[in-house]
N, C-alpha and C positions, 0 to 999 in steps of 0.2 A: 148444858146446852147453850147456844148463842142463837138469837135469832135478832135477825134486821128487817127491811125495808127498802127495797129497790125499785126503781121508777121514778117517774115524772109526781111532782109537786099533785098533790089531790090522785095520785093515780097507782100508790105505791104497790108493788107486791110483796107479802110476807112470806119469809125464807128462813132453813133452817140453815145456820152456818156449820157446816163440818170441811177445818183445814179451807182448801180454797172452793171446796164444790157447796155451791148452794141450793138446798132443794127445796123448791116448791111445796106451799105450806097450803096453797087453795083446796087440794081435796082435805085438809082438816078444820079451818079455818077462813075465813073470809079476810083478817086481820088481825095483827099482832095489837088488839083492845082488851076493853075490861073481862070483857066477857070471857075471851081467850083465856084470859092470864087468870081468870079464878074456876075455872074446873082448873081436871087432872092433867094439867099442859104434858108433862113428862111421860105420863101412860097413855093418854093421846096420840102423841107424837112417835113413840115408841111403836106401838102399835101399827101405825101407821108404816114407819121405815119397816117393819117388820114383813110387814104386809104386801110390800112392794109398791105402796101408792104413793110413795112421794119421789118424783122423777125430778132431775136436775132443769137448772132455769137456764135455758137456754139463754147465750147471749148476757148473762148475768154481770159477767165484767164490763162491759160496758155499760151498765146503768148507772143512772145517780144514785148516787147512797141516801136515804131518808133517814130520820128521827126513825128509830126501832121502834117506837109506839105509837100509836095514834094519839091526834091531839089530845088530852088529860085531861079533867074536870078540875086540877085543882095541882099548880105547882107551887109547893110551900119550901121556904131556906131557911138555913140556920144561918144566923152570921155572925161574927168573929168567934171562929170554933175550932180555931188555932189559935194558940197563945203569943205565939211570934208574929201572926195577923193581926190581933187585936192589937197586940202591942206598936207595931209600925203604924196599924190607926190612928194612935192614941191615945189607945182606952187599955181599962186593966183587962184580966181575961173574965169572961160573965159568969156568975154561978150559977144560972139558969138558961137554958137554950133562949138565943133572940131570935125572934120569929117573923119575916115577912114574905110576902106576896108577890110573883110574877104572875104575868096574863099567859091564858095558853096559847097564843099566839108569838109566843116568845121562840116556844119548841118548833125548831127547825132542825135540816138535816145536817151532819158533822163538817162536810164538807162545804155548806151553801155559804155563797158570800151573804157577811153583816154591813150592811149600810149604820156609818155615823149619822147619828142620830141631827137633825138641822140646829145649826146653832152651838153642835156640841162641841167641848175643848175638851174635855177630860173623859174618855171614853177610855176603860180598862179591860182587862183580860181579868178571869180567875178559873184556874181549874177546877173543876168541885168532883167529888162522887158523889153520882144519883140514885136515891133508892127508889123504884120503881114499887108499887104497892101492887101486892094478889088478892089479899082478901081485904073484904071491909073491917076496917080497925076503930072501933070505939071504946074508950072506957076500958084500956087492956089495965089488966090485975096489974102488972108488973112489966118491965123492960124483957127477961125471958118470954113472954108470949107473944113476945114483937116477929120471933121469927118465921113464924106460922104464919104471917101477915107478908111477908115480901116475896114477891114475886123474881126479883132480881137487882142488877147492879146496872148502872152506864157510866158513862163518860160525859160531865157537861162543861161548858164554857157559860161561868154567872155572868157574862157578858156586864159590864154595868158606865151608868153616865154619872161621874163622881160630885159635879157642879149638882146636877138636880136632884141626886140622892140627899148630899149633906147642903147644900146651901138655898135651895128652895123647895126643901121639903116638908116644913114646917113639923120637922122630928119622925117624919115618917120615909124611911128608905125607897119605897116602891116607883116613887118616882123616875131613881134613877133604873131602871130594873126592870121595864118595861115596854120599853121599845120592839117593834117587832123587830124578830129573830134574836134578841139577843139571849139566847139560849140553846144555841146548836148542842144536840146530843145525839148520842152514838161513839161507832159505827153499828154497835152489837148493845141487845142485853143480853147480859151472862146470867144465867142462876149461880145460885148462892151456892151450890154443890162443887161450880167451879173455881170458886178464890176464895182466897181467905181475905176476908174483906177488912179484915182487923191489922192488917201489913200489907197494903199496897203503894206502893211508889208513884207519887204525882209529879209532872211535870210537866212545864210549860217555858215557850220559846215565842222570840218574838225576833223577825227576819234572821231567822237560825242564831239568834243570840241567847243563852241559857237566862231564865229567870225564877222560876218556879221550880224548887226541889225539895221534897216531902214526902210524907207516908205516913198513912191513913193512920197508924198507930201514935201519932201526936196529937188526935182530936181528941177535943176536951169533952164531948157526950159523944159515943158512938156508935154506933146506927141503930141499936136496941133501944139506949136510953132514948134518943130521939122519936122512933117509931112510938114508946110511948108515951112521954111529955107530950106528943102531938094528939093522940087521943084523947089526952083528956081534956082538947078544947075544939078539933075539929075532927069530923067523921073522915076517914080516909076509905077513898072508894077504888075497889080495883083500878087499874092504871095510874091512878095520881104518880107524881112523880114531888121528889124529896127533893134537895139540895142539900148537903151535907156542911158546905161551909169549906172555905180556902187559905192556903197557907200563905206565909210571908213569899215576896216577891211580887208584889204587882204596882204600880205608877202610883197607886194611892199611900205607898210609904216613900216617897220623895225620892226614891234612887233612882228611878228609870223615866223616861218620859210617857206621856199620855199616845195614845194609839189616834194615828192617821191617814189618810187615803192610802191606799196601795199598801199597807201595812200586812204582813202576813204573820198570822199567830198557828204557833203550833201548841198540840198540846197533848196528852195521853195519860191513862193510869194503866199500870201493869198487869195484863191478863184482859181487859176491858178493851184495849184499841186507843187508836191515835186518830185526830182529828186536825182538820189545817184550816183556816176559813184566810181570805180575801179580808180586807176591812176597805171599803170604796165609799167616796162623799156622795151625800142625800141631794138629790134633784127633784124637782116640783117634777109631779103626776103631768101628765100630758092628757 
């Protein structure tokens, strides 16, 4: 199943996506939240189309696309979790997942434009797969019981500011990693019944010029191991959203330049959906 979020900023509606018709998720759901995503979402929904109560959303193509989930309690990343990433870093590849912190105000929708951050010179792109969390995850036995734990898959852009991540962060990445919206995801999340999350195809473009080409099968911990190294130091509660970690290709390995006004990134993983954002310079609030 694929479900999104159409409508205005604060105003989304939750839809199920099948092919191009999207239908109307309010007689099951209020919103595509925690709560949604840890009952029986599939027999819910089923149910429902079965039923005949879920009627197409009128006017749907012309909506804004949202973030398929609601804001998150909790967006956590792996980083350098490609070996070919690490490596254009810098650094060797990690034996242990590296672990940091965006705010949930990062999550915006696939399409919203990202304002450069004031001040910024090095503002990057990175593809990421997102694991979206179903159930609450603590203390799992092992990477196997991770899968009982996800809800689904998206598409994200770890948006990131390279000067305040590494050069004024006093070893702490989140700096750079924070700014609002720098976290457009969507268009869809997919459940896990629909891709094989283990060989998916990343990529990423920057004003139609190729930079990011990869698949998900060269991450050095993969979504299992992750879901559970993550348990065993923070509680995952339905909705949270992951970050998986990005491959070689983006400004912070020296080949390409840093992202600026009027810059347009494209990006997608295979089966999950494409995304395009605007990049536009920061003005004082009025």
């Amino acid at each position: 199943m694929k479900f999104a979020r159409l409508g205005d900023l604060g105003a989304e509606i939750p839809v199920l996506v099948e092919g191009d018709v999207h239908f109307d998720l309010r007689p099951v759901t209020s919103d595509v939240d925690g709560d949604f995503l840890a009952s029986d979402v599939r027999a819910r929904v089923e149910a429902a189309r079965a039923a005949g109560d879920l009627a197409p959303l009128d006017g749907a193509a012309d909506l804004r696309i949202g973030a398929p989930i609601v804001r998150p309690s909790a967006v956590i990343c792996i980083g350098q979790n490609y070996a070919a990433h690490a490596r254009e870093s810098g650094a060797e590849p990690p034996t242990v997942p590296i672990m940091f912190l965006k705010t949930p105000n990062t999550v915006v929708g696939p399409d919203d434009a990202v304002t450069i951050p004031r001040g910024s010179e090095k503002t990057d792109w990175e593809v990421e797969l997102g694991i979206v969390i179903g159930a609450r995850a603590a203390y799992l036995d092992s990477p196997e019981d991770a899968e009982a734990h996800i809800a689904g898959y998206v598409v994200a852009n770890d948006v990131s500011e390279r000067a305040f991540q590494m050069e004024v962060s006093g070893g702490q990445w989140s700096k750079g990693k924070i700014a609002p919206g720098f976290n457009p995801t969507g268009p869809w999340l997919v459940t896990p019944d629909e891709v094989d999350v283990d060989a998916l195809r990343l990529r990423s473009w920057v004003n139609g010029e190729p930079r990011q080409d990869s698949n998900t099968n060269d991450m050095i911990f993969d979504v299992r191991v992750i879901v559970h190294h993550l348990s065993q130091y923070v509680t995952l509660e339905p909705g949270d959203l992951i970050l998986t970690g990005t491959p070689q290709g983006v400004a912070f390995g020296g080949k390409f330049p840093y992202l600026k006004a009027d810059d347009v990134v494209d990006i997608e993983i295979e089966g999950l959906g494409h995304q395009r954002q605007e990049f536009v310079a920061w003005e004082a609030q009025k």
